[in-house]
ROMAR-332411 format. One record per residue (C-alpha): x, y, z; residue in one letter; residue number from 0. Coordinates in Angstrom, 2 decimals. Each point is the difference from the previous one (the first is absolute). Layout:
// ROMAR-332411
<atom <X,Y,Z>,'A',NUM>
...
// end
This chain:
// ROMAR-332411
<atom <0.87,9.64,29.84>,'X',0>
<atom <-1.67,3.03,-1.55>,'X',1>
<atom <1.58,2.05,-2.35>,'X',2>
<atom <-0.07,4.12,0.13>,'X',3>
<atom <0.06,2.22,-3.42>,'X',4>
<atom <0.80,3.10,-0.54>,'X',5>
<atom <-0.95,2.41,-2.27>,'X',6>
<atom <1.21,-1.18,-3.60>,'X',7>
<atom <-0.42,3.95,-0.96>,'X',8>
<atom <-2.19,0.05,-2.83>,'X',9>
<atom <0.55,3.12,-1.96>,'X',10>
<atom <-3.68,0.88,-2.11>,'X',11>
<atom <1.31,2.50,-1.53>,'X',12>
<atom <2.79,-2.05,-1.80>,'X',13>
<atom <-2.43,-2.87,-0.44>,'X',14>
<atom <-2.91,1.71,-1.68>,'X',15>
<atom <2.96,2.13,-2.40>,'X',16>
<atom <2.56,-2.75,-0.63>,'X',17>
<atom <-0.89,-1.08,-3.71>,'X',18>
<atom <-3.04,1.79,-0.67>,'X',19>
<atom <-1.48,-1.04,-3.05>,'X',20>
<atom <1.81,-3.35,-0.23>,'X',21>
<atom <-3.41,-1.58,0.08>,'X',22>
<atom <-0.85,-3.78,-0.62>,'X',23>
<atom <-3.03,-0.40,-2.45>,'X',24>
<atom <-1.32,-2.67,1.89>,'X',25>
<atom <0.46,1.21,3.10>,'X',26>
<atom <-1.33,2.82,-0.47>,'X',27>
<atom <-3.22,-1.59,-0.95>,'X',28>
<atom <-0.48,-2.71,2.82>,'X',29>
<atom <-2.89,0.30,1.54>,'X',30>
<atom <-0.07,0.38,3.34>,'X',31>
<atom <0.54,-2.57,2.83>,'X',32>
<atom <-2.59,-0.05,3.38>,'X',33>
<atom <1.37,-2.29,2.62>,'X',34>
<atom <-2.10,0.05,2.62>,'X',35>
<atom <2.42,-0.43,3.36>,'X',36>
<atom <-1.07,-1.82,3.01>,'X',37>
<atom <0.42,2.19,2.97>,'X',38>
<atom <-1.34,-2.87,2.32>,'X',39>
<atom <2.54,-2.59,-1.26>,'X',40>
<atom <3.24,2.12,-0.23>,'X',41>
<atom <2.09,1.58,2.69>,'X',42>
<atom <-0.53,2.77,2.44>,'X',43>
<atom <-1.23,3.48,-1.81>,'X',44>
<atom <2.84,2.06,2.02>,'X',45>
<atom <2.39,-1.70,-1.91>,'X',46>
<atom <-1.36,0.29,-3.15>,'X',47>
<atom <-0.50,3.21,0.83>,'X',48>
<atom <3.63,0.35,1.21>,'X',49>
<atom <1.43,-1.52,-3.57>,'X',50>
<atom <-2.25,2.71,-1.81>,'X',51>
<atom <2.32,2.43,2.34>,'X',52>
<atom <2.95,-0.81,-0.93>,'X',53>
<atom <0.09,-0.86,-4.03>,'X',54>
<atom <-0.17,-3.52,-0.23>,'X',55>
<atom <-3.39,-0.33,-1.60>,'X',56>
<atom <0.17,1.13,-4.19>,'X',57>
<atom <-0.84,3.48,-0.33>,'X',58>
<atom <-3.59,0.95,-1.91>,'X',59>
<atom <2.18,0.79,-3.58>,'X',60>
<atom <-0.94,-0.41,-3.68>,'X',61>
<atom <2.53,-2.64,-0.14>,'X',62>
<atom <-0.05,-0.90,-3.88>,'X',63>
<atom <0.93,4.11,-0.29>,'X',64>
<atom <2.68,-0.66,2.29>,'X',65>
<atom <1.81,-3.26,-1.43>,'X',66>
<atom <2.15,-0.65,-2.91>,'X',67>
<atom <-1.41,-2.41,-2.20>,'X',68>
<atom <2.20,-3.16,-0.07>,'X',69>
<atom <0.77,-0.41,-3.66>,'X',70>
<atom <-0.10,-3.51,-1.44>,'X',71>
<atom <-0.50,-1.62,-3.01>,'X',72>
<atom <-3.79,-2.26,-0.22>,'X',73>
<atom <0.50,-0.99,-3.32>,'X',74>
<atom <2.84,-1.12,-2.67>,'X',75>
<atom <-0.47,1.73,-3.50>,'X',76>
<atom <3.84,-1.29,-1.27>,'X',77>
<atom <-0.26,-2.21,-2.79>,'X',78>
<atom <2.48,-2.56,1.21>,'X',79>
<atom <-0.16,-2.05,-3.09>,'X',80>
<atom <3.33,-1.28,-1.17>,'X',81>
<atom <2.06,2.10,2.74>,'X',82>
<atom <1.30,-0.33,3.30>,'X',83>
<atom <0.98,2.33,2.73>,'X',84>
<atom <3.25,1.18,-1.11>,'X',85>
<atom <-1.49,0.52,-3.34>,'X',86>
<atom <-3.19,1.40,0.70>,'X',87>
<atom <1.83,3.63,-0.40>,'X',88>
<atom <-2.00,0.50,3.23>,'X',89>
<atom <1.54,2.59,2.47>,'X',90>
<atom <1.26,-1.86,3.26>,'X',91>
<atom <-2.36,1.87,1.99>,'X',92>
<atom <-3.19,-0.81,-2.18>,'X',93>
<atom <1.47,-3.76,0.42>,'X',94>
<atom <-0.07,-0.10,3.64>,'X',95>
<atom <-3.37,1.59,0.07>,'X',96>
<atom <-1.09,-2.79,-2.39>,'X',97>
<atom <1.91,-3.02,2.44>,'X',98>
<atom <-1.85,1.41,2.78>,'X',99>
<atom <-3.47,0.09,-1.75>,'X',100>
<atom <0.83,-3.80,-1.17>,'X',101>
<atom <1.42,-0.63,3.67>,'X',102>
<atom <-3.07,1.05,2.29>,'X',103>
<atom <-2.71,0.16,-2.65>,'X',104>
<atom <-2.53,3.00,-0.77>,'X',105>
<atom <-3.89,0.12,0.02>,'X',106>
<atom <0.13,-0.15,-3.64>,'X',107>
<atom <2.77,-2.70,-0.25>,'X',108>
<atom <0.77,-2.92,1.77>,'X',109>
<atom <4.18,-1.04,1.10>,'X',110>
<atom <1.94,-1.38,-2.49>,'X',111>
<atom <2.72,-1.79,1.36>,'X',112>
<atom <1.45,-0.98,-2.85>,'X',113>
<atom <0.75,3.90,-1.62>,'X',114>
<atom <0.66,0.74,3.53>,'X',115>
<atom <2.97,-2.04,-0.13>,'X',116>
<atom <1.38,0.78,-3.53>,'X',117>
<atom <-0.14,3.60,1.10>,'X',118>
<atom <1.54,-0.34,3.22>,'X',119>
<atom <3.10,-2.13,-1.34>,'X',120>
<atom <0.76,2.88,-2.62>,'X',121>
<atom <-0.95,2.58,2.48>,'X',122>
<atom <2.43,-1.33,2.66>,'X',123>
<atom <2.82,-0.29,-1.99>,'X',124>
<atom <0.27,3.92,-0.61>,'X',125>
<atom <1.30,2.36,2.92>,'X',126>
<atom <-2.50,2.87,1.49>,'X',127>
<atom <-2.98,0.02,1.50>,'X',128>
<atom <-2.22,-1.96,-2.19>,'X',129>
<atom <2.39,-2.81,0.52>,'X',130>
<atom <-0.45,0.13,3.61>,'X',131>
<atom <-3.51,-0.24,-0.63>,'X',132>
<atom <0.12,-3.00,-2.00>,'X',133>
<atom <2.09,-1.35,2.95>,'X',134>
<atom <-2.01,0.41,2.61>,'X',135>
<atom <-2.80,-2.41,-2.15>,'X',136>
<atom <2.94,-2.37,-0.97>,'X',137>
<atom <0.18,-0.11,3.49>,'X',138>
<atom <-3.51,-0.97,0.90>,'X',139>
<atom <-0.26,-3.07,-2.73>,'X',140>
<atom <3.32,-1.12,0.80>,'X',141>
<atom <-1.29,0.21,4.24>,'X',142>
<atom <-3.28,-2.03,-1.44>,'X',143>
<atom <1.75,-2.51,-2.21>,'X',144>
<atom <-1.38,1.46,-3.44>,'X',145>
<atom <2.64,1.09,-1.59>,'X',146>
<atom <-0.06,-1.90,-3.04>,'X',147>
<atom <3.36,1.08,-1.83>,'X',148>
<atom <3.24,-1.86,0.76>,'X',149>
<atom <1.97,1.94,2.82>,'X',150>
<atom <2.66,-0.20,2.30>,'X',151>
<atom <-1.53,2.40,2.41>,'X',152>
<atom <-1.95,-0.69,3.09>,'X',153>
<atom <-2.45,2.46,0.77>,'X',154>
<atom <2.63,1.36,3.15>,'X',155>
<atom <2.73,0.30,-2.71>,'X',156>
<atom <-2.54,2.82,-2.20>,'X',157>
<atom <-0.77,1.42,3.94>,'X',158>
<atom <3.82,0.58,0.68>,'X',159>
<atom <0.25,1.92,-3.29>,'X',160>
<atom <-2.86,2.22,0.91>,'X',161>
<atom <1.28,-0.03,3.23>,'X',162>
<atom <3.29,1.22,-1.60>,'X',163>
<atom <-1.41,2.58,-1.57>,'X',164>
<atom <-1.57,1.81,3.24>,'X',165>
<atom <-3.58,-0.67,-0.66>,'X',166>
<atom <-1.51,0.78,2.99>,'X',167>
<atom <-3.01,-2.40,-1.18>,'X',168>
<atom <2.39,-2.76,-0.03>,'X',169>
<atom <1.03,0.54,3.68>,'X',170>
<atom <-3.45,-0.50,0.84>,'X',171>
<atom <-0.67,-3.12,-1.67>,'X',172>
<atom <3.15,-0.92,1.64>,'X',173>
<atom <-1.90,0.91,3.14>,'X',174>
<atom <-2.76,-2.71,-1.11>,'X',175>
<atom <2.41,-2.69,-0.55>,'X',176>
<atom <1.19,0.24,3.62>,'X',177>
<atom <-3.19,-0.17,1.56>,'X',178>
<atom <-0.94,-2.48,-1.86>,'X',179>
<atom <3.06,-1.91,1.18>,'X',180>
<atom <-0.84,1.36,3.52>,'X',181>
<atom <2.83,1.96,0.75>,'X',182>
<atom <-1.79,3.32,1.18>,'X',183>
<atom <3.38,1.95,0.66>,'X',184>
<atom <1.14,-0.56,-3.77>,'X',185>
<atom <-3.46,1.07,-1.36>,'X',186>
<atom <0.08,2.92,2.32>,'X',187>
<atom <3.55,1.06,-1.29>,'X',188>
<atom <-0.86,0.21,-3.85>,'X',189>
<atom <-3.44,1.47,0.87>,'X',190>
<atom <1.88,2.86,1.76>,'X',191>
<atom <2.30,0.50,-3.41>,'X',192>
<atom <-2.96,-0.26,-2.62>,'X',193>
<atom <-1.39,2.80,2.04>,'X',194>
<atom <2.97,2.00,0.25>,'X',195>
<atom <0.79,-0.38,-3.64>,'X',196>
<atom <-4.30,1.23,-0.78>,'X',197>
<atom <-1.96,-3.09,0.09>,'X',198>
<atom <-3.20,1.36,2.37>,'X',199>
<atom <-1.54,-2.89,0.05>,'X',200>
<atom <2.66,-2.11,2.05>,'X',201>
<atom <-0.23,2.03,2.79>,'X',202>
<atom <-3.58,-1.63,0.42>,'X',203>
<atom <1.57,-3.44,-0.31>,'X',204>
<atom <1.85,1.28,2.65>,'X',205>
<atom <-2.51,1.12,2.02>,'X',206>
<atom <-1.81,-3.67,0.29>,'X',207>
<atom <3.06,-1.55,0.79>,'X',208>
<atom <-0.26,2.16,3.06>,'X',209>
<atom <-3.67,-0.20,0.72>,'X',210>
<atom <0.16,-3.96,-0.71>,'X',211>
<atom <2.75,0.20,2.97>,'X',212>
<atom <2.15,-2.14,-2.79>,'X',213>
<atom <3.14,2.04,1.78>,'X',214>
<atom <0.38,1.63,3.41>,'X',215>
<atom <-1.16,3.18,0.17>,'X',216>
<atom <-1.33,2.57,2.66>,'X',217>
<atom <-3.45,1.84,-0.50>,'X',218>
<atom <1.98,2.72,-1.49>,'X',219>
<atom <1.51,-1.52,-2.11>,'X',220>
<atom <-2.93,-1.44,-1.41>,'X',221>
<atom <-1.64,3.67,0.15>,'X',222>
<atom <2.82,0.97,-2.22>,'X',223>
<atom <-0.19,-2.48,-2.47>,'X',224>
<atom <-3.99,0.72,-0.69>,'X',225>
<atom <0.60,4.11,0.32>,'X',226>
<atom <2.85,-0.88,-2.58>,'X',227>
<atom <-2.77,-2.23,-2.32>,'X',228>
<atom <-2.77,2.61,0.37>,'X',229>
<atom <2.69,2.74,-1.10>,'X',230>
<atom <1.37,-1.57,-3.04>,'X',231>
<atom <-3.63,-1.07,-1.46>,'X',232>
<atom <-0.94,3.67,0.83>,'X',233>
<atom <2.89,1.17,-2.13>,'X',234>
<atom <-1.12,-2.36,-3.30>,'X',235>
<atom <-3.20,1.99,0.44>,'X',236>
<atom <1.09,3.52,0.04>,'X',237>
<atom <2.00,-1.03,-2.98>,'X',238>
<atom <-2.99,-0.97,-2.24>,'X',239>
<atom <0.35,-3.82,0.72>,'X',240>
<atom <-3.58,-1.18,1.41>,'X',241>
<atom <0.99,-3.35,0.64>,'X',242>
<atom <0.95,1.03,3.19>,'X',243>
<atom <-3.23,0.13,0.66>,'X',244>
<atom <-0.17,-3.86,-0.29>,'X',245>
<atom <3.03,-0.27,1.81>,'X',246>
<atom <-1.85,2.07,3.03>,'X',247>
<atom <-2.55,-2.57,-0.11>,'X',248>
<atom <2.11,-2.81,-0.13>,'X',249>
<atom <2.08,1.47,3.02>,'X',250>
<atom <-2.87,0.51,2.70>,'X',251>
<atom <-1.31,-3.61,-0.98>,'X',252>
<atom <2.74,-1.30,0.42>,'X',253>
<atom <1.42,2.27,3.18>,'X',254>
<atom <-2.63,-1.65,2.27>,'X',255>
<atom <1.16,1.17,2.89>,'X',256>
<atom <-0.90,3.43,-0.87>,'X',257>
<atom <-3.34,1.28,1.27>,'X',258>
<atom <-2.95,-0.16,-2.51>,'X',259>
<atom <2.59,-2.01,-2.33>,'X',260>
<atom <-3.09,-1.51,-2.02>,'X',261>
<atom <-1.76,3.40,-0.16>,'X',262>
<atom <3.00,1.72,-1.11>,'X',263>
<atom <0.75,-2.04,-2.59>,'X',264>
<atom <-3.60,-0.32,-1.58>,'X',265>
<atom <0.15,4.02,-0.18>,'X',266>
<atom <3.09,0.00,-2.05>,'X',267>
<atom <-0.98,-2.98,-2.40>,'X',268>
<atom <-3.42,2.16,-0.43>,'X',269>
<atom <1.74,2.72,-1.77>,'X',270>
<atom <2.11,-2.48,-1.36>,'X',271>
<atom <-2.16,-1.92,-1.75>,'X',272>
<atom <-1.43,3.16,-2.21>,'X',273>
<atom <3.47,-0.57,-1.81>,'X',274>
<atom <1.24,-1.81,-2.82>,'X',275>
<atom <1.52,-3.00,2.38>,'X',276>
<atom <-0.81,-3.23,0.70>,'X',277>
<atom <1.16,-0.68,3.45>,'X',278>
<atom <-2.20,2.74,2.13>,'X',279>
<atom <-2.70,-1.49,-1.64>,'X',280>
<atom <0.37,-3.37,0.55>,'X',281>
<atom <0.36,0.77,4.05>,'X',282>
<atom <-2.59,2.28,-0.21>,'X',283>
<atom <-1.97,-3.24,-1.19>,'X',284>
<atom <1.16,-1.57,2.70>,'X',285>
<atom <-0.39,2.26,3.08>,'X',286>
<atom <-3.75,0.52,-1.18>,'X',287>
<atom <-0.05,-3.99,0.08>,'X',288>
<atom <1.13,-0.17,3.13>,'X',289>
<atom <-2.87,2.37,1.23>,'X',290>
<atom <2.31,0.43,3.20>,'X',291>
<atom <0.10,4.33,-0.26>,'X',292>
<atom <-1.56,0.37,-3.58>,'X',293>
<atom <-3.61,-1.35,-0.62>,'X',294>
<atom <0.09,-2.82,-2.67>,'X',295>
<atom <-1.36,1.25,-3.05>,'X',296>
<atom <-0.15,-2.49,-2.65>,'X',297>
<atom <-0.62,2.35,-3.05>,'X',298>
<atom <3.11,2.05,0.96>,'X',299>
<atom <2.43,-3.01,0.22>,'X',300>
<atom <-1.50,-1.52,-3.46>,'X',301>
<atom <0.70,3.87,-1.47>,'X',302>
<atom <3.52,-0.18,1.54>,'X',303>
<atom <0.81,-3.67,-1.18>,'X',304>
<atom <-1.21,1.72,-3.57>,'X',305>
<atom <2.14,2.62,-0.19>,'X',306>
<atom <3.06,-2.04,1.43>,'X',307>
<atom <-0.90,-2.54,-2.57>,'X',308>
<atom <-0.31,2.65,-2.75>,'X',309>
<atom <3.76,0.86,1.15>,'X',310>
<atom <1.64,-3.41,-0.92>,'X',311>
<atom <-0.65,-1.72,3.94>,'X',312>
<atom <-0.39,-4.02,-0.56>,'X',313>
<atom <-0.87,0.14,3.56>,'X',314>
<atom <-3.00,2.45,-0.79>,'X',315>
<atom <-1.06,-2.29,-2.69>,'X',316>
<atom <0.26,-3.02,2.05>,'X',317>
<atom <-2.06,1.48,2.76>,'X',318>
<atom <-2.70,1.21,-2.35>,'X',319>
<atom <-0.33,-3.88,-1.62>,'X',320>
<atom <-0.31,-1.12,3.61>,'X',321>
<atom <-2.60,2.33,0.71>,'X',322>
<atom <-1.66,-0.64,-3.44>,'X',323>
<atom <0.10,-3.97,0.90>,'X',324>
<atom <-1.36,0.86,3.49>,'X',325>
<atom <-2.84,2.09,-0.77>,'X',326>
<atom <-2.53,-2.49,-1.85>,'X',327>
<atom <0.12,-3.29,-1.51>,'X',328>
<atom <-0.92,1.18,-3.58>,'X',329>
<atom <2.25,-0.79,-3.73>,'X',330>
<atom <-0.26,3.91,0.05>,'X',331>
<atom <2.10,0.51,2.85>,'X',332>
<atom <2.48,-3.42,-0.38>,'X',333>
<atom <0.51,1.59,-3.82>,'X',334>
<atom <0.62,3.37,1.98>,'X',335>
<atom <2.18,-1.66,2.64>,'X',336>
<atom <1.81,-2.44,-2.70>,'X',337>
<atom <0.47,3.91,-2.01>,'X',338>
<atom <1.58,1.72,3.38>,'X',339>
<atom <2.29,-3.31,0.69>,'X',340>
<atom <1.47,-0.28,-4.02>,'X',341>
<atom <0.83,3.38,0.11>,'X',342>
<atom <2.13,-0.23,3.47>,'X',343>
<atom <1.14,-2.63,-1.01>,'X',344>
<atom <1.14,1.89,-3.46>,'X',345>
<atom <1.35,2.57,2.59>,'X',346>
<atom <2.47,-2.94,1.78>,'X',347>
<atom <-2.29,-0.94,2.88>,'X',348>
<atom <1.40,-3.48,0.67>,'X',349>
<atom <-2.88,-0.91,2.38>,'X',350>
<atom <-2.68,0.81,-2.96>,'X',351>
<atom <1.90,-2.12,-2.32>,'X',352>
<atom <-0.39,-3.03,2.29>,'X',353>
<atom <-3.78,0.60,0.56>,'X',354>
<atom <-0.62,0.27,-3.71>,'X',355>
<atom <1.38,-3.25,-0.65>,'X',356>
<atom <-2.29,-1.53,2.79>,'X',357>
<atom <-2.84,1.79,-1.34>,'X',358>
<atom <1.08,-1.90,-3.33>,'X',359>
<atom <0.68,-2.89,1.45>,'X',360>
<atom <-3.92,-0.34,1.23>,'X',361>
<atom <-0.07,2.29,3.05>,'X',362>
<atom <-3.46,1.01,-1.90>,'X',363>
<atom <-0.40,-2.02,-2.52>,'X',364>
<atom <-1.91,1.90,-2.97>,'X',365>
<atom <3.25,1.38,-0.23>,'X',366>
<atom <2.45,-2.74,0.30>,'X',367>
<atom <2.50,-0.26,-2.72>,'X',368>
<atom <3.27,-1.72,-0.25>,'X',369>
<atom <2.05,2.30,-2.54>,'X',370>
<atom <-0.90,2.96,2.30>,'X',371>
<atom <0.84,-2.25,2.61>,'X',372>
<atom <3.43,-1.00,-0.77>,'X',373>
<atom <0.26,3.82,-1.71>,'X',374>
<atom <0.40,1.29,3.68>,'X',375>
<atom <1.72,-2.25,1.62>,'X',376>
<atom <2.30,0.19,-1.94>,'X',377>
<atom <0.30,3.88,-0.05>,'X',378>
<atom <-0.26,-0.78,3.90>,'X',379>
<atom <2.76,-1.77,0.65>,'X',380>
<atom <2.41,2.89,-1.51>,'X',381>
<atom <-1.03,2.06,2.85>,'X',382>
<atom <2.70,-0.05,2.43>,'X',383>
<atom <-3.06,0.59,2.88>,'X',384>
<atom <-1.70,-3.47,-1.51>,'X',385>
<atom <-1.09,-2.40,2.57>,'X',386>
<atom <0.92,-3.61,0.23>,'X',387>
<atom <-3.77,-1.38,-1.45>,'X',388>
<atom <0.37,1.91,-3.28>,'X',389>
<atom <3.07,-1.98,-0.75>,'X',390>
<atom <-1.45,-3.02,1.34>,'X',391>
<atom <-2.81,0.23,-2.23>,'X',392>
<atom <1.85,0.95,-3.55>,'X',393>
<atom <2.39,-2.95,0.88>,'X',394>
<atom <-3.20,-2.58,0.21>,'X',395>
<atom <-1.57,1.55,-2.93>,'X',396>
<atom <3.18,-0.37,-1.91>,'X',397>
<atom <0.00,-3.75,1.06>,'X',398>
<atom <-3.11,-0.12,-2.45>,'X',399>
<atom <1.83,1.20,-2.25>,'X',400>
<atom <2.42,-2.30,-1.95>,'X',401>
<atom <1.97,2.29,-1.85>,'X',402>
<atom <1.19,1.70,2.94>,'X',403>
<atom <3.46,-0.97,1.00>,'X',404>
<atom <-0.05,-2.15,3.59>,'X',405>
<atom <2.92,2.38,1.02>,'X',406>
<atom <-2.15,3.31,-0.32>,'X',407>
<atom <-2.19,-2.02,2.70>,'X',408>
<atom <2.35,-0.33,2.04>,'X',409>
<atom <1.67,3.37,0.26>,'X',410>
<atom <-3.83,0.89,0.77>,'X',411>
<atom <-0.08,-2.17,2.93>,'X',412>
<atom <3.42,1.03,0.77>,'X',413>
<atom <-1.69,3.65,0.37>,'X',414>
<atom <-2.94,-0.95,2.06>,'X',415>
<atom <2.09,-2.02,2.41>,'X',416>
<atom <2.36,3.10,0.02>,'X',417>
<atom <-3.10,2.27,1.41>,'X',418>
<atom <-0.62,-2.86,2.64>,'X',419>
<atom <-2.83,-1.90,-1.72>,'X',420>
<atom <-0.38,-3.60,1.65>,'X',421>
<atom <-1.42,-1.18,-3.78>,'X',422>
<atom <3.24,1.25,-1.31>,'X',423>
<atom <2.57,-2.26,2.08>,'X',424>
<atom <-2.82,-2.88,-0.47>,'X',425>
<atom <0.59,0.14,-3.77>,'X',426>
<atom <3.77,0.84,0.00>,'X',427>
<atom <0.07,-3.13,2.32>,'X',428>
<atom <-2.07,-1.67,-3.05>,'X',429>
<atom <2.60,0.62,-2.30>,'X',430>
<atom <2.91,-0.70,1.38>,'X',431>
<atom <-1.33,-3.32,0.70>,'X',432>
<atom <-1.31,-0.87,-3.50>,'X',433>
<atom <2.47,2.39,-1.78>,'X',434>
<atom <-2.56,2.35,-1.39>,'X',435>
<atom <1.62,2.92,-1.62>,'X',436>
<atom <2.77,-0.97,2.20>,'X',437>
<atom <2.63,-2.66,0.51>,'X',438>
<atom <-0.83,-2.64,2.42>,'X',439>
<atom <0.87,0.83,3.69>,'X',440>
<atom <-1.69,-1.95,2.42>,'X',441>
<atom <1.98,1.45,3.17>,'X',442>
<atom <-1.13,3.49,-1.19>,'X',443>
<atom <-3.36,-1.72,-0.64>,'X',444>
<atom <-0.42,-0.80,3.73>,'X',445>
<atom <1.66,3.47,0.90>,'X',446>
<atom <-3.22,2.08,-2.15>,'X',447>
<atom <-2.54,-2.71,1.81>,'X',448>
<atom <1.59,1.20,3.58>,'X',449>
<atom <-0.16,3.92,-1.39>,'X',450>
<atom <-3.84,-0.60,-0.57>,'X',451>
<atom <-0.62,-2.21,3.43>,'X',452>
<atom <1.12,3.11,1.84>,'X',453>
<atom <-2.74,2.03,-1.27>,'X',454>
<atom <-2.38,-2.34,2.57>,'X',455>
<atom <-2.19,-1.20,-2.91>,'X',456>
<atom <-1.18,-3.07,0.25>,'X',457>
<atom <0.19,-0.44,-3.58>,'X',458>
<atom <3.31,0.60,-0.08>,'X',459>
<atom <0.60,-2.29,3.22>,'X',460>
<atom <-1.47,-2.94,-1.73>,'X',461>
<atom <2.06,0.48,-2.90>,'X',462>
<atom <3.31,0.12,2.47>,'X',463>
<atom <-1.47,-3.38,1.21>,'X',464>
<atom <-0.16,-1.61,-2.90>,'X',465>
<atom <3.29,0.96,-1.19>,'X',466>
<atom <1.74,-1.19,3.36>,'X',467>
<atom <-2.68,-3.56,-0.88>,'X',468>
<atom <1.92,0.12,-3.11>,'X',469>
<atom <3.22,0.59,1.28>,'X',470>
<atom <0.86,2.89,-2.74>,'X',471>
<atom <3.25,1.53,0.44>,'X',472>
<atom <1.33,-2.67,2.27>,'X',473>
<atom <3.15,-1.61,-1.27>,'X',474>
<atom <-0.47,-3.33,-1.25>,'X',475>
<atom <1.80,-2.90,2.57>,'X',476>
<atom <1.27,-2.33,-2.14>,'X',477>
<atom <1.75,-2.44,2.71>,'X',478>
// end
């Protein structure tokens, strides 16, 4: 099923005078981006001819003249010494703006979970807005299990209280929830109220549902829904707010059912990506990779990982280590590539933290070293995105290591065989038998073994075998 659009209405006039002046330094002075589209490759030119027609490609503005610059903090020039939130003195406002530069990181300073949370337990025990704001990141540790302070809420509990409150943002995230849980009709309810309440960006949520056939719905219905999307990102941009510009992009990549989807999307991220955000770039990056309707241009995605990077992106930094590692086989690049992977790792990227510690462990070994090693594993493991292997590997390090407690080992294991890891139920199954960090059990011995036997790995089959040879966790006849 194709889907029809309709004129979004574009008004130049309002574009080009709506915040005149308001002009982003470095926007401003980006240079220029040259794509060079592949006519051959993409869609019929009527249509993209027929999308010029009716507004949906970005207008030729000066789009830094036209946008608000988002102010946020990059750096922290408090002298925190000796005080704490509530007697810092500091404003509420200037402390939210400080929790959120500690929260998502800058590309002068990395996240700081640790402030984050001091600030967003004082924070959220005040009334107004600010404390709504420090909810809504209470909200996301509490979701990812990183909430380190002692608390009787769940992270639904601090959602009902936004909820309670009328935050339209919190209807939508109550519009994740349900789709995540499957049940379309919910999600589809509290999308419809975040929008109604003045949260734009749920109407796109909205919109997939209905393209992703997730509910029934006619053709016009669906129609509806993306005229409705198109509409409210067009109305963030006549206000001064340019990420709708990335949320154009995002839309007609995602809206594949639209003609010249692909096409439509690169146009938007083009003009974009001259902006002081990190996502157009990154999927700028991407499309040119792709080389589907933009020519791959490897200068232009290394300039665009660059910038992202130089905006606090981990993922930027990863991908320029990869490339660096990828290139040539010289110390120059592995120091370059070691440089780009520290640093998004500094910046929370769990998957650099992991492939530091390999690269410590011997991965190239005129760098191997075991404090840097066991360094980032065990920042790794903090990360609620960590995979099974780092916490396989920190526990067998640790068993090295005599002065670590046998029980820290075991949680470790405990958290590897939690993400699935067939080493994980081996060595639970390990301890239980032999009572390592653990009181003897052999019947939940036998249980791990079977865990791990599932996985199909023979070496966990063999040790299932064995333990059946040896009859753990089978009661004892003694007639």
């Amino acid at each position: 099923m194709m889907h029809t659009l309709k004129t979004i209405g574009f008004s130049f006039a309002i574009l080009a005078l709506s915040s005149a002046g308001m002009v982003s330094a470095r926007a401003a002075e980006a240079t220029p981006i040259k794509l060079e589209y592949i006519k051959s490759m993409a869609p019929p030119d009527k249509a993209v001819e027929n999308a010029d027609k009716v507004g949906i490609l970005p207008p030729d503005l000066d789009y830094a003249k036209i946008c608000i610059p988002q102010k946020s903090l990059e750096v922290d020039t408090f002298d925190w010494r000796g005080k704490t939130p509530a007697t810092s003195g500091l404003s509420q406002e200037k402390l939210a703006a400080l929790a959120e530069l500690y929260f998502k990181g800058s590309g002068k300073t990395p996240p700081d979970y640790q402030r984050t949370v001091e600030i967003v337990d004082y924070l959220s025990k005040q009334s107004g807005q600010y404390a709504n704001a420090a909810l809504f990141i209470k909200y996301d540790f509490l979701k990812r299990d990183i909430w380190p302070l002692a608390s009787t809420e769940t992270a639904e509990d601090v959602l009902k209280r936004l909820l309670s409150s009328n935050d339209p943002t919190a209807y939508s995230l109550y519009g994740d929830l349900y789709v995540q849980e499957g049940n379309y009709i919910k999600a589809v309810e509290y999308y419809k109220n975040a929008f109604m309440r003045g949260d734009a960006s749920s109407v796109m949520s909205l919109a997939y549902l209905y393209h992703d056939k997730k509910i029934p719905a006619t053709e016009e219905e669906v129609n509806k829904a993306i005229i409705q999307a198109q509409d409210a990102a067009m109305q963030y941009l006549i206000r001064g707010n340019c990420h709708a510009l990335t949320l154009f992009g995002m839309m007609y990549m995602r809206l594949n059912n639209i003609p010249n989807s692909e096409l439509l999307g690169a146009k938007w991220f083009e003009k974009a990506a001259l902006l002081d955000e990190e996502a157009p770039k990154l999927e700028l990056a991407r499309v040119l990779q792709r080389g589907f309707v933009i020519k791959n241009d490897e200068v232009l995605v290394l300039r665009l990982w660059k910038e992202a990077a130089d905006l606090g992106s981990s993922r930027a930094m990863f991908l320029l280590g990869e490339h660096a590692l990828t290139t040539q086989k010289t110390d120059e690049k592995l120091n370059e590539a070691v440089r780009w992977f520290e640093k998004s790792a500094q910046w929370g990227n769990a998957k650099a933290m992991a492939l530091l510690a390999d690269f410590y462990d011997g991965l190239y070994p005129r760098i191997k070293d075991p404090e840097k090693q066991r360094y980032w594993l065990e920042v790794a493991v903090k990360d609620p995105e960590a995979k099974a292997r780092s916490f396989i590997k920190l526990a067998s390090l640790y068993e090295q290591d005599k002065t670590v407690p046998r029980s820290t080992i075991f949680a470790l294991y405990q958290q590897a065989a939690l993400k699935g890891s067939f080493q994980g139920y081996i060595k639970l199954g390990d301890a239980y038998r032999y009572g390592i960090g653990t009181p003897e059990n052999p019947i939940k011995a036998l249980r791990y073994y079977r865990h791990a036997a599932d996985s199909g790995r023979s070496s966990a089959m063999r040790m299932l075998k064995k333990a059946y040879e040896c009859r753990i966790g089978v009661p004892y006849n003694k007639e």
